[in-house]
N, CA, C and O atoms as a Tinker XYZ file with bonds, in Angstrom:
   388  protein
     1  N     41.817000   82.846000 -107.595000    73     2
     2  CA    41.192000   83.797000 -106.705000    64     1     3
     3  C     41.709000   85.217000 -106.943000    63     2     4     5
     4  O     40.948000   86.185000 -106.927000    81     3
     5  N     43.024000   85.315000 -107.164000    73     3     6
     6  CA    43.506000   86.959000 -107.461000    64     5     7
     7  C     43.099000   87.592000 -108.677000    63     6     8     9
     8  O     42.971000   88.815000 -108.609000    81     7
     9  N     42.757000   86.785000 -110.282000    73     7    10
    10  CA    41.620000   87.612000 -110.990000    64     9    11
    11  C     40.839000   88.507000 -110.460000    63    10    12    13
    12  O     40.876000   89.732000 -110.571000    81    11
    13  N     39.666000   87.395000 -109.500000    73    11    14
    14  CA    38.391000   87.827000 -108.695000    64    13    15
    15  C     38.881000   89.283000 -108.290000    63    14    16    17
    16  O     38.642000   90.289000 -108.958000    81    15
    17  N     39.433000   89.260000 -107.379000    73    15    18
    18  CA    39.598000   90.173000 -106.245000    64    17    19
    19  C     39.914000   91.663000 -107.171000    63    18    20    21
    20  O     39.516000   92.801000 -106.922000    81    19
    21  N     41.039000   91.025000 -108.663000    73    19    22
    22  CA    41.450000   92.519000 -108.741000    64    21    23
    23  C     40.380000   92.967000 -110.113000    63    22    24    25
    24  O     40.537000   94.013000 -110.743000    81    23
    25  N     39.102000   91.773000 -110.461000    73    23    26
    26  CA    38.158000   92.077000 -110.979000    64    25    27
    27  C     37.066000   93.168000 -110.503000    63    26    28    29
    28  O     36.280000   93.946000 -111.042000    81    27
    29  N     37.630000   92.624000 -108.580000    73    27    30
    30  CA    36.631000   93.278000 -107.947000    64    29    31
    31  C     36.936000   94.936000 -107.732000    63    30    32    33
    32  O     36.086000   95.827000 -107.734000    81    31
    33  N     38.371000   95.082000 -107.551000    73    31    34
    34  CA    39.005000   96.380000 -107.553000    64    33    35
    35  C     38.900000   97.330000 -108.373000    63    34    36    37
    36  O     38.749000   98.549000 -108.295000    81    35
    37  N     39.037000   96.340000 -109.425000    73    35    38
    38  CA    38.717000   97.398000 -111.130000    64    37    39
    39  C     37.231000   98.041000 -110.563000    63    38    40    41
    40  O     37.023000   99.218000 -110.269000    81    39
    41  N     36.169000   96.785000 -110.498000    73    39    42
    42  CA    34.815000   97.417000 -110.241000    64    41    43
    43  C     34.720000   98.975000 -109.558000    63    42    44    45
    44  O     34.285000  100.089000 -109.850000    81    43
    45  N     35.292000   98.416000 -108.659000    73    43    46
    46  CA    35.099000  100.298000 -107.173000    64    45    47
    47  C     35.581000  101.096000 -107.963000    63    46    48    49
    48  O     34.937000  102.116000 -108.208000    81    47
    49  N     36.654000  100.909000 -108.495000    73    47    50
    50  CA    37.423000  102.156000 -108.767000    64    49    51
    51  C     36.595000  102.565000 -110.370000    63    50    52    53
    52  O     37.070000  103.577000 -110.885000    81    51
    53  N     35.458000  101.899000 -111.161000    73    51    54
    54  CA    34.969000  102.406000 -112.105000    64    53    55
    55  C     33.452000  103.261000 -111.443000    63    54    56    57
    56  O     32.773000  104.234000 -111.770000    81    55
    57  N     33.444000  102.130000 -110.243000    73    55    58
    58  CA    32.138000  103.407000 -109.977000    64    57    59
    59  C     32.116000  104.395000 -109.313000    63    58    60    61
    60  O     31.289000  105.307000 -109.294000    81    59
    61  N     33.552000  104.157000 -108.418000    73    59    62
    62  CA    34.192000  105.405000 -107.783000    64    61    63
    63  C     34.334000  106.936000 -109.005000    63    62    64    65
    64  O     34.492000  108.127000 -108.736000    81    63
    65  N     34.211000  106.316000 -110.190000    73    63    66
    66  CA    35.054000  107.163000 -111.436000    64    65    67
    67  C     33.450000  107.955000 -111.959000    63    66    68    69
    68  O     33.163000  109.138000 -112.148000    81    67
    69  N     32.671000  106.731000 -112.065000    73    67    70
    70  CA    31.514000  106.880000 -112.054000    64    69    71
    71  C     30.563000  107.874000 -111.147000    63    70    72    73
    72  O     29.611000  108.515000 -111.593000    81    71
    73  N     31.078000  107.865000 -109.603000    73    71    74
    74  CA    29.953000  108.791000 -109.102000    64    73    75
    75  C     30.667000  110.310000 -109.356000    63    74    76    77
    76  O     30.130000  111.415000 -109.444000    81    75
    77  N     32.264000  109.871000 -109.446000    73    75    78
    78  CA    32.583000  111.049000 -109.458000    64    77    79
    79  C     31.795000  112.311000 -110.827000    63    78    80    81
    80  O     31.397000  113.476000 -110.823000    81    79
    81  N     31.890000  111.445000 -111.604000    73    79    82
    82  CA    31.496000  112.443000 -112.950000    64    81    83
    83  C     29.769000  112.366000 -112.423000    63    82    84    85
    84  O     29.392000  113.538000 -112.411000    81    83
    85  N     29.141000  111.870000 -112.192000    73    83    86
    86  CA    27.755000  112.370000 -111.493000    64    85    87
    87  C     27.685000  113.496000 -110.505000    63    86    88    89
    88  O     26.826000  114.363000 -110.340000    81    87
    89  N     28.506000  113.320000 -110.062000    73    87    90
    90  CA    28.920000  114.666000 -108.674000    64    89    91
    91  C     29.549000  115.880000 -109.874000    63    90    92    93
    92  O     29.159000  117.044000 -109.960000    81    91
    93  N     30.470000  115.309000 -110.611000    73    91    94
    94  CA    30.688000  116.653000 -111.477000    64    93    95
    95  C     29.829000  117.205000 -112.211000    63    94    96    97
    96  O     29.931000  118.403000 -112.472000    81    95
    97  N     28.849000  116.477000 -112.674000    73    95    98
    98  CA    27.881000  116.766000 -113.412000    64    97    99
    99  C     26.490000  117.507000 -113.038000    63    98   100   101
   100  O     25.629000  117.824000 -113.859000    81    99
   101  N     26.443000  117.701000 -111.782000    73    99   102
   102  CA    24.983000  117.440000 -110.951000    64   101   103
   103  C     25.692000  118.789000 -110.091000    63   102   104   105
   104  O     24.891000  119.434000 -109.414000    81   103
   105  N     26.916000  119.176000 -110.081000    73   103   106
   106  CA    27.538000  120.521000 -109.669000    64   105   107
   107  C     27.248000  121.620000 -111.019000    63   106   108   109
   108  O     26.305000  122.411000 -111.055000    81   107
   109  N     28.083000  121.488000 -111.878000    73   107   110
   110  CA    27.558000  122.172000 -113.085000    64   109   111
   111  C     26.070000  122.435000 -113.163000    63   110   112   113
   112  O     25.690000  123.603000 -113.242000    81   111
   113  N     25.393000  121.664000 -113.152000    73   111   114
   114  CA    24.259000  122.231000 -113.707000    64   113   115
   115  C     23.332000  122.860000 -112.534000    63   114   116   117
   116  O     22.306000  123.514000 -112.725000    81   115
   117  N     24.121000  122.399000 -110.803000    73   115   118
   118  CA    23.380000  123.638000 -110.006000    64   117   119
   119  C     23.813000  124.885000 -110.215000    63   118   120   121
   120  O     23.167000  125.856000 -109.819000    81   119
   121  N     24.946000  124.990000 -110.857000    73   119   122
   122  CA    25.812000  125.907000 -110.810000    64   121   123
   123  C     25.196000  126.854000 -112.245000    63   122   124   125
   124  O     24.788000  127.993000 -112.021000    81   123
   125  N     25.168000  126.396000 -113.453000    73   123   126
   126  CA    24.060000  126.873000 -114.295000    64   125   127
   127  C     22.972000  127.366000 -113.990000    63   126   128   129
   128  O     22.553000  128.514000 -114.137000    81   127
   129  N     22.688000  126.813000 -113.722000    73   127   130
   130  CA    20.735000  127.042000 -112.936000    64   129   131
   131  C     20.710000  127.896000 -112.049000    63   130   132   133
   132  O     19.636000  128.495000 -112.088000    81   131
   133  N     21.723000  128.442000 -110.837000    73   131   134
   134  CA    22.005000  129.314000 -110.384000    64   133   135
   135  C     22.528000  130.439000 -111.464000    63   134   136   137
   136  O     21.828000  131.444000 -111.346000    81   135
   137  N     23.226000  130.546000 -112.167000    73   135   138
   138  CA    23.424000  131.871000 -112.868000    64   137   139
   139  C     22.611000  131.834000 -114.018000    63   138   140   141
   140  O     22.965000  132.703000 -114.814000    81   139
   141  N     21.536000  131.075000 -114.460000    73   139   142
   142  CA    20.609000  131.719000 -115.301000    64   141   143
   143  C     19.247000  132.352000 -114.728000    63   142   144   145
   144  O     18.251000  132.534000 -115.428000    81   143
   145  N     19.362000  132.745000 -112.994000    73   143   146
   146  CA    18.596000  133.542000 -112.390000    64   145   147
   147  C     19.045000  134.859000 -112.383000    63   146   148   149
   148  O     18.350000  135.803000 -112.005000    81   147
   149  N     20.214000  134.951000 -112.800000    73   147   150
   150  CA    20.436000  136.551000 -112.803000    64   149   151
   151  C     20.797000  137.228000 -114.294000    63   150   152   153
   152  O     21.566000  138.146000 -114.581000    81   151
   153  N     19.779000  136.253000 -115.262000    73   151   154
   154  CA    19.420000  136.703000 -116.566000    64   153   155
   155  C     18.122000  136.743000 -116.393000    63   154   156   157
   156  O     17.278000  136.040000 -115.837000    81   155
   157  N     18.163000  138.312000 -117.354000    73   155   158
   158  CA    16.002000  138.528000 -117.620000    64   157   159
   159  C     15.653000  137.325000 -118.309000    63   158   160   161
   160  O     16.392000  136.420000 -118.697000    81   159
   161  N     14.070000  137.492000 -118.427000    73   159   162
   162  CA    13.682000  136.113000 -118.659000    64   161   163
   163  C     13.265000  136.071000 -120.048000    63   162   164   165
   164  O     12.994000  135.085000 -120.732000    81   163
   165  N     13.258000  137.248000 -120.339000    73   163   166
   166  CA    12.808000  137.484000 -122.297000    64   165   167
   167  C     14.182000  138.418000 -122.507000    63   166   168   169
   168  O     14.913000  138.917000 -121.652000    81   167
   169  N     14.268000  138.471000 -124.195000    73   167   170
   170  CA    15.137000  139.058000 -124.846000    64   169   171
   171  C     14.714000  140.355000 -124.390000    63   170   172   173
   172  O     15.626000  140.863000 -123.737000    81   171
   173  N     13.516000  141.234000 -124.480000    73   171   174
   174  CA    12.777000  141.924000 -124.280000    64   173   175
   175  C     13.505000  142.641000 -123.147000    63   174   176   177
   176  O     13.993000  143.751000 -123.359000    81   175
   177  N     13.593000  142.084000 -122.013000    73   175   178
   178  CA    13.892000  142.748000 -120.829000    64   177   179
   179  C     16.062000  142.652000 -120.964000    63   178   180   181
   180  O     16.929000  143.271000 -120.347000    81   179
   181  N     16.160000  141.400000 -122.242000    73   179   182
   182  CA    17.780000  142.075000 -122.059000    64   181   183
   183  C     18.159000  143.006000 -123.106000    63   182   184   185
   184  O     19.344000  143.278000 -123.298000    81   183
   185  N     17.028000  143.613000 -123.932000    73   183   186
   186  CA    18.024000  144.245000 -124.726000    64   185   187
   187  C     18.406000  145.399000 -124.426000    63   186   188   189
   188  O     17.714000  146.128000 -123.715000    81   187
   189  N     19.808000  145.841000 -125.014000    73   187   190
   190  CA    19.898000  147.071000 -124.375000    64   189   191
   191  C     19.174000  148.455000 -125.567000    63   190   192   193
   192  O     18.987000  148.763000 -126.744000    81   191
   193  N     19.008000  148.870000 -124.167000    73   191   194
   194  CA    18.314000  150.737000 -125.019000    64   193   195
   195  C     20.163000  151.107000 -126.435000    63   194   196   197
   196  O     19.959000  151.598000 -127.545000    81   195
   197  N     20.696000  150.970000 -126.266000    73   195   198
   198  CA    21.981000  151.373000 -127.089000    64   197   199
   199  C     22.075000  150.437000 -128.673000    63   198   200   201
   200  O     22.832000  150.562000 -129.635000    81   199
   201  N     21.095000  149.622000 -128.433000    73   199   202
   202  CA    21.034000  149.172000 -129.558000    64   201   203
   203  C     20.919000  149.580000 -131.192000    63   202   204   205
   204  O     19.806000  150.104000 -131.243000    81   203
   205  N     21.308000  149.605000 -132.126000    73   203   206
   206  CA    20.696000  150.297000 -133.906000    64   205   207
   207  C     19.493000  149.619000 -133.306000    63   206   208   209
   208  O     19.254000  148.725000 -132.494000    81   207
   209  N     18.724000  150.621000 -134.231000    73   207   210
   210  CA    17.448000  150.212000 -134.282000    64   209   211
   211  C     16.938000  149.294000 -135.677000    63   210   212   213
   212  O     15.754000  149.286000 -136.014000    81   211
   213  N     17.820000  148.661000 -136.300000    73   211   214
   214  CA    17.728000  147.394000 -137.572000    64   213   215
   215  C     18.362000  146.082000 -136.019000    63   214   216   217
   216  O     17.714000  145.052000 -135.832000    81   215
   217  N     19.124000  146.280000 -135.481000    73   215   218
   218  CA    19.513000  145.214000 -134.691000    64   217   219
   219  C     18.505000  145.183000 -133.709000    63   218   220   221
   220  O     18.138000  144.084000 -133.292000    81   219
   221  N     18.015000  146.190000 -133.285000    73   219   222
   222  CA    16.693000  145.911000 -132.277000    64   221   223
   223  C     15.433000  144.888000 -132.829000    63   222   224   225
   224  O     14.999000  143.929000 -132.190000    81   223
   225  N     15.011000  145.283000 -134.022000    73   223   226
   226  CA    14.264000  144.716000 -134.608000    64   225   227
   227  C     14.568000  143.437000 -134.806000    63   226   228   229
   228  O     13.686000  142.726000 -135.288000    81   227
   229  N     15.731000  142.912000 -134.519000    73   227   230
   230  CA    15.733000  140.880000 -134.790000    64   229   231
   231  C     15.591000  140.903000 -133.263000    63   230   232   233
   232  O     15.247000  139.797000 -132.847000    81   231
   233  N     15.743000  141.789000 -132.331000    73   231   234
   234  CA    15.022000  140.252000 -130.876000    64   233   235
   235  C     13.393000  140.867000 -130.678000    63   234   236   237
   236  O     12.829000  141.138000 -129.618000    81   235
   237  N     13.044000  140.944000 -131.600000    73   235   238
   238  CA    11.306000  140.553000 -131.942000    64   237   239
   239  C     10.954000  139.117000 -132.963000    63   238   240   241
   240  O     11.587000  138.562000 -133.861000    81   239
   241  N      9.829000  138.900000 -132.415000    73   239   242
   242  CA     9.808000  137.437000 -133.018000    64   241   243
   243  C      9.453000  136.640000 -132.423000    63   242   244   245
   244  O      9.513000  137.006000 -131.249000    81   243
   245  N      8.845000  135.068000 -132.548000    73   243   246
   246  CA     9.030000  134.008000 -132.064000    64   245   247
   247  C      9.875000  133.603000 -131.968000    63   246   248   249
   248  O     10.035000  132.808000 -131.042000    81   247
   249  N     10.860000  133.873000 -132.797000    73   247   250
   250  CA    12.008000  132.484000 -132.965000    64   249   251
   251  C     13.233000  133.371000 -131.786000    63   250   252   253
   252  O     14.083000  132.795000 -131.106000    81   251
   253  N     12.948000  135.077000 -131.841000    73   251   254
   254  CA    14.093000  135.606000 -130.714000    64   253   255
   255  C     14.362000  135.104000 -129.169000    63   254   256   257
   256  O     15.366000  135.029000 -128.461000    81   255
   257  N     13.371000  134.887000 -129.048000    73   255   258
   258  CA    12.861000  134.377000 -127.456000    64   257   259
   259  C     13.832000  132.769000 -127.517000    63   258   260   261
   260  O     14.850000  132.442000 -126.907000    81   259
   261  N     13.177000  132.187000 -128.303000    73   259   262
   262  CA    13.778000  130.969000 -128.410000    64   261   263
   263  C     15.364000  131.059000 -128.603000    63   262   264   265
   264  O     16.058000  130.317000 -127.907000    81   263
   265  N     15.743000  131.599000 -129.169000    73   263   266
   266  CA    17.349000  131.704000 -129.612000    64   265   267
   267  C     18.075000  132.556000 -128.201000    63   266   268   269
   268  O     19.200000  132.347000 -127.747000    81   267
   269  N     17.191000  133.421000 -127.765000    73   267   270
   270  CA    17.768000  134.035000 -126.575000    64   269   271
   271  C     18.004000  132.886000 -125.387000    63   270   272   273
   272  O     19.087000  132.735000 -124.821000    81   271
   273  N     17.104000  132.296000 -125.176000    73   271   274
   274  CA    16.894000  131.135000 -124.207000    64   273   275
   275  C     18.237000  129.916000 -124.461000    63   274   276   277
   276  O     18.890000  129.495000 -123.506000    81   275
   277  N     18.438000  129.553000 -125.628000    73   275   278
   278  CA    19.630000  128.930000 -126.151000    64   277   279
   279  C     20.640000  129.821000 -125.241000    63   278   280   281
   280  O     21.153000  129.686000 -124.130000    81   279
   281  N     20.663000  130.685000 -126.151000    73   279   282
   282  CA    21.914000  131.930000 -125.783000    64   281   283
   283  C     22.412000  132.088000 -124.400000    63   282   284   285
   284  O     23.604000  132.330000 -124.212000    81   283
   285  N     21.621000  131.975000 -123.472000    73   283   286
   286  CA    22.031000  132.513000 -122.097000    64   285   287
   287  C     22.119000  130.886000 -121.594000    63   286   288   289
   288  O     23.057000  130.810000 -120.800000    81   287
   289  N     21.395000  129.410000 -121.799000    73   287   290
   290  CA    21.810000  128.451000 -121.640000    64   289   291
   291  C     23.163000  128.065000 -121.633000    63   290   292   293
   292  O     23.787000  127.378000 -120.825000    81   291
   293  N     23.611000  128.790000 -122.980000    73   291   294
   294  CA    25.058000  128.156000 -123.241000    64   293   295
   295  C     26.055000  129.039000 -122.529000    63   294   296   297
   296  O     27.164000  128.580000 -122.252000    81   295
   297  N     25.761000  130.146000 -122.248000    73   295   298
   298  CA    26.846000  130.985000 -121.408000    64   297   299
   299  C     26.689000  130.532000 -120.167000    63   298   300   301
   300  O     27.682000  130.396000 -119.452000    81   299
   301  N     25.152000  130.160000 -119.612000    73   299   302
   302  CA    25.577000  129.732000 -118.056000    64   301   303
   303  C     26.189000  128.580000 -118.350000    63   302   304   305
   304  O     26.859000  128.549000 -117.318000    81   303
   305  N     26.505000  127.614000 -118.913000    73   303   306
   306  CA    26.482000  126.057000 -118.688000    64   305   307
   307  C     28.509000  126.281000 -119.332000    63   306   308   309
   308  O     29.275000  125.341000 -119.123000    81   307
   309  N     28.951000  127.369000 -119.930000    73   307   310
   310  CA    29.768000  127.520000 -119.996000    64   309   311
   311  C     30.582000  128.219000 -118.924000    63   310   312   313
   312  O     31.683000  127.669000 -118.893000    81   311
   313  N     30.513000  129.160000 -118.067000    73   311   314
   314  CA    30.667000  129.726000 -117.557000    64   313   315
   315  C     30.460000  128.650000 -116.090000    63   314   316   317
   316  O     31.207000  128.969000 -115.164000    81   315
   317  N     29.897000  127.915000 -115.924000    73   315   318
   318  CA    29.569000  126.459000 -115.407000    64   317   319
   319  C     30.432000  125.675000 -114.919000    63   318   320   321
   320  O     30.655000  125.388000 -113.743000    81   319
   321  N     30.971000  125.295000 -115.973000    73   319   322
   322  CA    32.174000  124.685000 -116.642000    64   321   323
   323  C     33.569000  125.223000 -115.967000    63   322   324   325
   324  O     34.271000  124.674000 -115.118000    81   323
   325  N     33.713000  126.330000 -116.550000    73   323   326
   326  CA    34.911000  126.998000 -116.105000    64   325   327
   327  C     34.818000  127.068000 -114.349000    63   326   328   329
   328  O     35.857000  127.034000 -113.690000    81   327
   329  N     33.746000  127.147000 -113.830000    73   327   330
   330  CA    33.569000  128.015000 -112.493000    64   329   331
   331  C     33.680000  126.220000 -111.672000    63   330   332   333
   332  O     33.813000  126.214000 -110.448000    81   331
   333  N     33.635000  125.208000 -112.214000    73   331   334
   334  CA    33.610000  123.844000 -111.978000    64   333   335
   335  C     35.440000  123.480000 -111.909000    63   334   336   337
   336  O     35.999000  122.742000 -111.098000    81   335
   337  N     35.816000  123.950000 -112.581000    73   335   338
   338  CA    37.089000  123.701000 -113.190000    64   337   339
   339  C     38.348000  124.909000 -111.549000    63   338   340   341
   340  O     39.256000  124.381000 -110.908000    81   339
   341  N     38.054000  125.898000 -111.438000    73   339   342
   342  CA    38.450000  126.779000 -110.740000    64   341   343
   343  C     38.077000  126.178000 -109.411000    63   342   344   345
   344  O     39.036000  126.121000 -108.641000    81   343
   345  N     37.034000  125.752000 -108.975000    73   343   346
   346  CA    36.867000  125.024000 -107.680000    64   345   347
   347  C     37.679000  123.847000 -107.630000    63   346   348   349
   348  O     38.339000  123.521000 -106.643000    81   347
   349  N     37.616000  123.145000 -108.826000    73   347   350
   350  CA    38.433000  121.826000 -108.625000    64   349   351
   351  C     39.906000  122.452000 -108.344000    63   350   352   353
   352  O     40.659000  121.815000 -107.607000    81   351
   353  N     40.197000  123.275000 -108.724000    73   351   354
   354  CA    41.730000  123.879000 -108.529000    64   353   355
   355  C     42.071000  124.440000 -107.035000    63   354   356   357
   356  O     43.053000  124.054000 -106.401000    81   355
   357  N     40.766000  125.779000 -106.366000    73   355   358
   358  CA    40.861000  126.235000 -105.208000    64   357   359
   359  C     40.041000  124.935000 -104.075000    63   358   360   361
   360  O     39.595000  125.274000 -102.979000    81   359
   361  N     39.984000  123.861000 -104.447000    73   359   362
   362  CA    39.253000  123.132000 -103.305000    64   361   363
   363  C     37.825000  123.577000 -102.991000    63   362   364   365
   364  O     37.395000  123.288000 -101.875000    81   363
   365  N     36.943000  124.324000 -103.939000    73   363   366
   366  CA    35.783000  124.581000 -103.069000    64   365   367
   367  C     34.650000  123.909000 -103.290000    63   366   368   369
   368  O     34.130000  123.605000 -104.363000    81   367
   369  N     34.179000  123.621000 -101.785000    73   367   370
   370  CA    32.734000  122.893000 -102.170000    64   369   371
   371  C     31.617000  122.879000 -102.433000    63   370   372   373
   372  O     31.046000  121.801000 -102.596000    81   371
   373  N     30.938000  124.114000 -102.560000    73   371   374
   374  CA    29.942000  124.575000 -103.214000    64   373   375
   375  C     30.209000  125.575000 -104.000000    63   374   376   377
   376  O     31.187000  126.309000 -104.139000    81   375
   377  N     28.773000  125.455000 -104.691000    73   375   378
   378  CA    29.201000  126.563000 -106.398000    64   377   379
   379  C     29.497000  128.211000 -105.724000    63   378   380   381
   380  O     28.914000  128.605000 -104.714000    81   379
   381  N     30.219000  128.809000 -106.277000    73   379   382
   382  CA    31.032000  129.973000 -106.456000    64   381   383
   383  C     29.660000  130.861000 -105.985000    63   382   384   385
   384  O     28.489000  130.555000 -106.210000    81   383
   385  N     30.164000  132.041000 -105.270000    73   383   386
   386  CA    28.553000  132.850000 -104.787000    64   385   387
   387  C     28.861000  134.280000 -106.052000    63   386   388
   388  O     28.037000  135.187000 -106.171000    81   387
């Protein structure tokens, strides 16, 4: 009978482990999704006027839009990350304002 029981213990404590990284996971990416609203929505509207004008000319394109969209993905989802990591440290329970 004491297998069972500490078969059964192992169980909780994997899905305990389990929801946890769902809860970590499902924070991050509100937390992403919240800071890729306070990026423009085309390259267009982020580039800056200070730009050379040979570097202006690559966020024109099809493929700029697309690579921009990458681009600001990976900074929110990084920035995500870290801002996930800092709550786990200060105790807080919703994403960072």
């Amino acid at each position: 009978m004491m297998p069972f029981i500490e078969l059964e213990r192992r169980k909780e404590q994997l899905d305990a482990e389990e929801q946890d990284a769902i809860r970590k996971e499902q924070w991050i990416d509100d937390e992403a999704a919240r800071l890729l609203t306070f990026f423009p929505d085309t390259l267009d509207e982020f580039r800056a006027s200070l730009l050379h004008p040979l570097a202006s000319k690559c966020c024109f394109g099809g493929k700029a839009n697309e690579e921009y969209r990458d681009f600001i993905l990976n900074l929110a989802y990084h920035q995500a990350n870290e801002n996930y990591d800092l709550q786990v440290l200060l105790k807080w329970e919703e994403p960072c304002q």
